[in-house]
N, C-alpha and C positions, 0 to 999 in steps of 0.2 A: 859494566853495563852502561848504555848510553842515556843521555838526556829524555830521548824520546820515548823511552823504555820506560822510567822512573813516570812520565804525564801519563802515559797509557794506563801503564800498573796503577797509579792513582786515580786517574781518570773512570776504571775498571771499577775498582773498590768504593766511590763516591757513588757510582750509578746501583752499585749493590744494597751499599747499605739506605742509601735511599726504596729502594724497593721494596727490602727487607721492612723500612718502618712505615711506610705509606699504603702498601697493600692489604696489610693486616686491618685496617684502620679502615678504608675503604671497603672490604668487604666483610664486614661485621655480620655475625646473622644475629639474628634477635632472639631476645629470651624472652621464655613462657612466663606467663602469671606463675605458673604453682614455683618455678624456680623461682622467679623474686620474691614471690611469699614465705616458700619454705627458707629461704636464704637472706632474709632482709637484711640480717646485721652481715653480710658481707657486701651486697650493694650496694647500702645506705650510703648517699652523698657521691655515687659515684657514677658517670655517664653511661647509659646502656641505649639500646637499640629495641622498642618493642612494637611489634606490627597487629593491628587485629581490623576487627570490624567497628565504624564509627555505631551505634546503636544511642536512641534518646536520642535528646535535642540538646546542641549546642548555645549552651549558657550564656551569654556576656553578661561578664562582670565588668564594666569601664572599658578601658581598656585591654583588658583580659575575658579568655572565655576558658570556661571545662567542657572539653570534650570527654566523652566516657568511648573507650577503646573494649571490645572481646575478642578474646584469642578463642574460643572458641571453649576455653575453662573456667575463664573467670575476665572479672571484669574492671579495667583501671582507669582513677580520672589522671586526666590529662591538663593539665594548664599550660595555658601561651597566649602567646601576645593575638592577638584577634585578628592580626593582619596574616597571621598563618590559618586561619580557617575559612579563609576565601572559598577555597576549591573544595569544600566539603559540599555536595549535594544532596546525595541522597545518604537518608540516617535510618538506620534498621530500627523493626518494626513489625507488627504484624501483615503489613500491609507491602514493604521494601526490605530491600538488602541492602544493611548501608555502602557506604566507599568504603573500603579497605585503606588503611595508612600505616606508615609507618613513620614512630618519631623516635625521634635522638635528642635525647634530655638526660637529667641530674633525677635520680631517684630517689628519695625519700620513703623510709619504712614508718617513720611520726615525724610528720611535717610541722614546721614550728611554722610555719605561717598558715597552715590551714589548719589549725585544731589538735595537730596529731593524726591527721589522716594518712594514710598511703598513698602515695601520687608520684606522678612523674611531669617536672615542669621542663616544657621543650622547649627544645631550641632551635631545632629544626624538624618541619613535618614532608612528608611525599607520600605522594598517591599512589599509588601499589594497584587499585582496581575500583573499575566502579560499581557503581552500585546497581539495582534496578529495581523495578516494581515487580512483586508475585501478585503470580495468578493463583486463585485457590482451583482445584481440580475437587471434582463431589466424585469422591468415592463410590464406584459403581456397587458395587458389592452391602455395601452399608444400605445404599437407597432398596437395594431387593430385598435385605431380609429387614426391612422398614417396612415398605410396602407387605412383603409376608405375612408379618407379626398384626400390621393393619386390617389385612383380610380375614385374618383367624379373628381378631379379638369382632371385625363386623359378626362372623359368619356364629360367634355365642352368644351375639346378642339377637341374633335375627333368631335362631333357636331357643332363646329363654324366653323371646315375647310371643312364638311361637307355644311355647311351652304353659306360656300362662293363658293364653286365650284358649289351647286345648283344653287345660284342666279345669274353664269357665262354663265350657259349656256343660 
């Protein structure tokens, strides 16, 4: 076998096993609340990947804030450095939807710097989606048998006062 043979075939296997460990890595998906809850002692202390809805208002604590995260099961705080929640706008609510994020941090099931809480302190955040403001929509259907129930309950009183001035005279 020649020299060129040997760089190649090396050259080959460098590029794979790099692949091999950076791709994994790069495309993480993110884990649910119920799986880090029902699973805390296998997370615990160790970096995951988890995406939801930013809902509530973003804390500053000093130089740190909590953000509060919903996947749509439950709901986790979030701690980081405050220069990562720049880009948070809009925060769910009855009135909005918040941003969507996803962060990548160290998980804690009893966090010795917050109490023993459950949390996730990040380390990096991205924005996945934005938010917006809802419209409430008045249910058509509710206003008619409102209005209905309105006319009946007029039309027994127009008939009892009825009723009583009949039986006056």
């Amino acid at each position: 076998m020649t020299k060129k043979f040997y760089v190649a075939s090396a050259f080959f296997w460098f590029c794979v096993l790099q692949f091999a460990l950076i791709v994994p890595f790069s495309l993480a998906q993110p884990v649910s609340s119920p799986e880090l809850i029902s699973n805390a002692k296998l997370y615990n202390g160790k970096t995951v990947v988890y995406e939801g809805e930013v809902i509530g208002d973003v804390m500053v604590r000093g130089d740190y804030a909590w953000v509060n995260l919903n996947d749509g099961f439950n709901a986790i705080g979030i701690w980081c450095p405050k220069s990562l929640t720049t880009d948070i706008i809009y925060k769910g609510s009855y009135k909005y939807r918040g941003d969507r994020l996803e962060v990548t941090g160290v998980f804690w099931r009893s966090c010795p710097e917050h109490g023993g809480d459950l949390d996730i302190h990040a380390q990096a955040i991205r924005k996945t989606g934005t938010g917006c403001a809802l419209t409430e929509r008045l249910d058509v259907s509710k206003r008619n048998l409102f209005l209905a129930f309105a006319g009946i309950l007029c039309l027994i009183l127009i008939l009892k006062q009825l009723k009583r001035a009949w039986i006056r005279k």
